[in-house]
C-alpha positions in Angstrom: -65.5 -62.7 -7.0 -65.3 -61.8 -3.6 -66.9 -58.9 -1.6 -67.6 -58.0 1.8 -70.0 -55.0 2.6 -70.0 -53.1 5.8 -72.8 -50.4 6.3 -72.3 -48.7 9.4 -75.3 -46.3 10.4 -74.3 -43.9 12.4 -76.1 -43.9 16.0 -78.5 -46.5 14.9 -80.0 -48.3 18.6 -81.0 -51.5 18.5 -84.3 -51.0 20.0 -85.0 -49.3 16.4 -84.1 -52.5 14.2 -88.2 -53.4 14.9 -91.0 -54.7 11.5 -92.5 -51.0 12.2 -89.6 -49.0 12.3 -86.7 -51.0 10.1 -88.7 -53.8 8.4 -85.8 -54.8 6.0 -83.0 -54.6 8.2 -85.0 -56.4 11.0 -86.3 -59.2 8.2 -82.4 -59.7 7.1 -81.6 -60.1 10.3 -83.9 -63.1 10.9 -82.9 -64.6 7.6 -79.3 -64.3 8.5 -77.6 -64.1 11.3 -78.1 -61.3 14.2 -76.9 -59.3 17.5 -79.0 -56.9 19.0 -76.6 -56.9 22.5 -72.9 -56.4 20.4 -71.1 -53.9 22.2 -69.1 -50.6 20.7 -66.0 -49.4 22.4 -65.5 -47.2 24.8 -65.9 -43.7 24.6 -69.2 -45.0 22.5 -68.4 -42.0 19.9 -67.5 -42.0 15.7 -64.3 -41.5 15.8 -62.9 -44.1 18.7 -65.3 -46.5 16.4 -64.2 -45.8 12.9 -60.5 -45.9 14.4 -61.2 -49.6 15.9 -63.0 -50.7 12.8 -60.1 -49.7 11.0 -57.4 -51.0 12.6 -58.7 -53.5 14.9 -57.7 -52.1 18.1 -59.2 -49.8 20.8 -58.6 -46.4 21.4 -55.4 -47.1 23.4 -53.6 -47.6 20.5 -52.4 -43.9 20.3 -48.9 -45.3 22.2 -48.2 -47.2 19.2 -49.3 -45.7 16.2 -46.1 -46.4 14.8 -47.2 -50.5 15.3 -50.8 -50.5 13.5 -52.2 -52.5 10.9 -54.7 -51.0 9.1 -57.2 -53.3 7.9 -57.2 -51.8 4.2 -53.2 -51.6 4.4 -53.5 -56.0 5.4 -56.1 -56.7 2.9 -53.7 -54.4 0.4 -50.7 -56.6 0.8 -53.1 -59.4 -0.4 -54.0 -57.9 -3.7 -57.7 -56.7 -2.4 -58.5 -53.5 -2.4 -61.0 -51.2 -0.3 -63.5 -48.6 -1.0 -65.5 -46.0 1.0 -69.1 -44.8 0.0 -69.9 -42.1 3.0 -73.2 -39.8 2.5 -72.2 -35.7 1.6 -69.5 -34.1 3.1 -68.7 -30.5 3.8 -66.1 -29.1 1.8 -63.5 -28.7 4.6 -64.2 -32.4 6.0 -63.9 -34.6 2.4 -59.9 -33.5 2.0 -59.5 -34.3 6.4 -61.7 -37.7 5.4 -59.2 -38.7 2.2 -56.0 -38.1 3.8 -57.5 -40.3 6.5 -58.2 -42.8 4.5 -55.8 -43.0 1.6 -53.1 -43.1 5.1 -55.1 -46.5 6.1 -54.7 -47.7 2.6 -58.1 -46.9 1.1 -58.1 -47.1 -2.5 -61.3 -45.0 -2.9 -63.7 -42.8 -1.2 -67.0 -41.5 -2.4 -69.3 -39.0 -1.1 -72.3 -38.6 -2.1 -76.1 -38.0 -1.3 -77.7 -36.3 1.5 -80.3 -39.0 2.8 -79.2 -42.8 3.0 -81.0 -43.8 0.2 -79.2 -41.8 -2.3 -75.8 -43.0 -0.9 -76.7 -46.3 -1.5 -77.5 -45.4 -5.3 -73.5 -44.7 -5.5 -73.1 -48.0 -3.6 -75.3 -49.6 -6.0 -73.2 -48.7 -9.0 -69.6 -49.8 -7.5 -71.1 -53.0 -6.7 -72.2 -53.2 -10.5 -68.7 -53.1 -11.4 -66.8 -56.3 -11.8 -64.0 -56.9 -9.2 -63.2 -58.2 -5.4 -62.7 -56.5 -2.5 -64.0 -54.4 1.1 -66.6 -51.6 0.6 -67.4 -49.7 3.4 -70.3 -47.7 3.5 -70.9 -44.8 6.3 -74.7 -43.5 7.0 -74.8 -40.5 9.3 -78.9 -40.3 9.1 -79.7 -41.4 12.5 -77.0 -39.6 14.4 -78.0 -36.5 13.0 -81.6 -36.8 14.1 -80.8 -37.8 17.2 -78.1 -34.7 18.0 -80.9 -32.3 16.5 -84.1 -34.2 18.0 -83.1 -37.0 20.5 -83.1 -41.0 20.4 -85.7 -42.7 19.7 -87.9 -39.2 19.0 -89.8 -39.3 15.7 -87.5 -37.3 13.5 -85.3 -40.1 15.0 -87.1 -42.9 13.7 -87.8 -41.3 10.7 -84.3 -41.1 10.1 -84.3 -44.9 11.0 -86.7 -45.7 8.2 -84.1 -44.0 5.6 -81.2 -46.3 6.7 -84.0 -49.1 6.2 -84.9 -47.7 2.7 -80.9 -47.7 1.7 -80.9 -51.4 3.6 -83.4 -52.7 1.8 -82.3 -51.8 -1.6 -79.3 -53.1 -1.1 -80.2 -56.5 0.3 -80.3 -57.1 -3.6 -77.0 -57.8 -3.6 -77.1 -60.3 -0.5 -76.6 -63.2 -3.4 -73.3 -61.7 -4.4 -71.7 -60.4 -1.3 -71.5 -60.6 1.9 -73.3 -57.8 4.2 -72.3 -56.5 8.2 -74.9 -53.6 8.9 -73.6 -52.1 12.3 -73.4 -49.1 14.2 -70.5 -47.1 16.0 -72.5 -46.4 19.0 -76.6 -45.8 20.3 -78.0 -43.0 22.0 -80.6 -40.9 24.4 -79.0 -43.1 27.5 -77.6 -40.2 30.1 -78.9 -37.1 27.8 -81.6 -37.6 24.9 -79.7 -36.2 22.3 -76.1 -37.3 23.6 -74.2 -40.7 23.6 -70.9 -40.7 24.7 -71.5 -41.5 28.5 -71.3 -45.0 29.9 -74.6 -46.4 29.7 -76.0 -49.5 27.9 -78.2 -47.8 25.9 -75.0 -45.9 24.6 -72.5 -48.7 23.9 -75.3 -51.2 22.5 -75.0 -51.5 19.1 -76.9 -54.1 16.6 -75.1 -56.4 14.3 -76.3 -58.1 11.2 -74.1 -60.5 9.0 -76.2 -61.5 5.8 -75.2 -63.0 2.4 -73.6 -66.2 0.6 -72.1 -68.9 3.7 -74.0 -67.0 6.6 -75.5 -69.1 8.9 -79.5 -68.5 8.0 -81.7 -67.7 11.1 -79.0 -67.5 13.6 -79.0 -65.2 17.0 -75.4 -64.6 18.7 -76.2 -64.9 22.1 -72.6 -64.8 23.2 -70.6 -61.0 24.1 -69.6 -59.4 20.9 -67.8 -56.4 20.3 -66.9 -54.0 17.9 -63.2 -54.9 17.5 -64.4 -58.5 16.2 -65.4 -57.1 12.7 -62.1 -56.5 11.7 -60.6 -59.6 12.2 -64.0 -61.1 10.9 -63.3 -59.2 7.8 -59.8 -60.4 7.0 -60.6 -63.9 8.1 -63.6 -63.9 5.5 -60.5 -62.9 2.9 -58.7 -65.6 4.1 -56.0 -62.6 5.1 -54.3 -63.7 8.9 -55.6 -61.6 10.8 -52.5 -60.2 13.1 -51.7 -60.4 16.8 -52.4 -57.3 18.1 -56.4 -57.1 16.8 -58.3 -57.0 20.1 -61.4 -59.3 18.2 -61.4 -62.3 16.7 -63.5 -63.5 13.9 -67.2 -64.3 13.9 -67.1 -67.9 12.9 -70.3 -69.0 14.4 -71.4 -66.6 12.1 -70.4 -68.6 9.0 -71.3 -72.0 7.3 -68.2 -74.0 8.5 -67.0 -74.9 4.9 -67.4 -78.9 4.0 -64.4 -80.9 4.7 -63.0 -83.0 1.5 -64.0 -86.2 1.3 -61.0 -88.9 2.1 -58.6 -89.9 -0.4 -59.1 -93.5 -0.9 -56.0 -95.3 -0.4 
């Protein structure tokens, strides 16, 4: 049984994955393997992430729509499906969000909860179902707070500790799946409660890979982006990942799997 988890929490800055703010996520990451310098694209904003991590390319793509390859759509054509768990939406946004994704070949979305830790109760009982396959899970705690409040401020960080408590109950599951907690983009870098503006504090984004075949207490020094999760993800499905993806797979991330043994002659 295969699966491959990705929480994104939305606006999360790396400075906040810290023992006092984050404990779990920032103890997962030292099990497993962690970034705290990957890089979003560019603008650093939601929806020019969620579009990248969705089809593997940057923004630029909007000449060739017709050309895309949705992740879910490639991993579809394989026989795996994928799944959404996002926290509440409004009731104008959930029908915009399912047409959205149903287009980019999601099988499922689920909204539910209004602080992290209840979304992950719904994530919680998919991943108690039997079956294979990609679960996305979307967290908008942290950029909330930091719109309303500002980066790093303590309604901020409080917000931080939520994702953390949703984190932390789902490491759990790190046994049984595979786990790449991310964000779309950081904050507070031009204007405290802003983020779309070139600036490092903007398009720094942490990255944590955890679960069975990860490479335990690992730190990727090297630049990594955004764009590689995609092809990470249908590498890990042993999906090819196509030509036009801007990433490439996180291997150093990974156990290299043992070679067989020789056939004597």
């Amino acid at each position: 049984m295969r699966r491959l988890v990705i929480v994104l929490a939305d606006g999360l800055r790396p400075d906040a994955v810290a023992p006092g703010i984050m404990p779990s996520l920032d103890a997962l990451g030292g099990a497993y393997t962690l970034a705290l310098q990957a890089h979003t694209v560019r603008p650093s904003a939601t929806v020019p992430a969620l579009a990248s991590l969705a089809t593997g390319v940057s923004l630029g793509f909007l000449s060739g729509l017709r050309s895309l390859r949705p992740v879910a759509r490639e991993l579809g054509r394989a026989g795996i499906p994928s799944d959404i768990v996002t926290g509440e939406l409004g009731p104008a946004a959930l029908p915009i969000a399912w047409s959205l994704a149903s287009t980019a070949g999601v099988r499922r979305l689920v909204a539910k909860g209004a602080r992290a830790r209840d979304t992950a109760g719904a994530v919680h009982r998919l991943l108690s179902q039997p079956g294979e396959g990609l679960l996305f899970v979307y967290l908008p705690d942290c950029d909330r707070a930091g719109h309303a409040y500002g980066w790093m401020s303590d309604p901020y960080l409080a917000a931080a500790a939520e994702v953390d408590a949703a984190v932390g109950s789902l490491a759990r599951w790190t046994d049984e799946a595979v786990f790449i907690v991310t964000a779309d983009h950081g904050g507070g870098g031009v204007r405290s409660n802003e983020h779309d503006e070139p600036h490092p504090v903007n398009d720094h984004i942490p990255l944590v890979v955890a679960g069975p075949g990860v490479t335990r207490r690992h730190r990727l020094t090297r630049a990594i982006s955004l764009l590689d999760i995609p092809a990470t993800v249908l590498w890990w499905f042993g999906v090819s990942v196509p030509e036009g993806y801007e990433g490439r797979p996180l291997l150093d991330a990974f156990v290299p799997a043992p070679r067989a043994a020789p056939v004597a002659a």
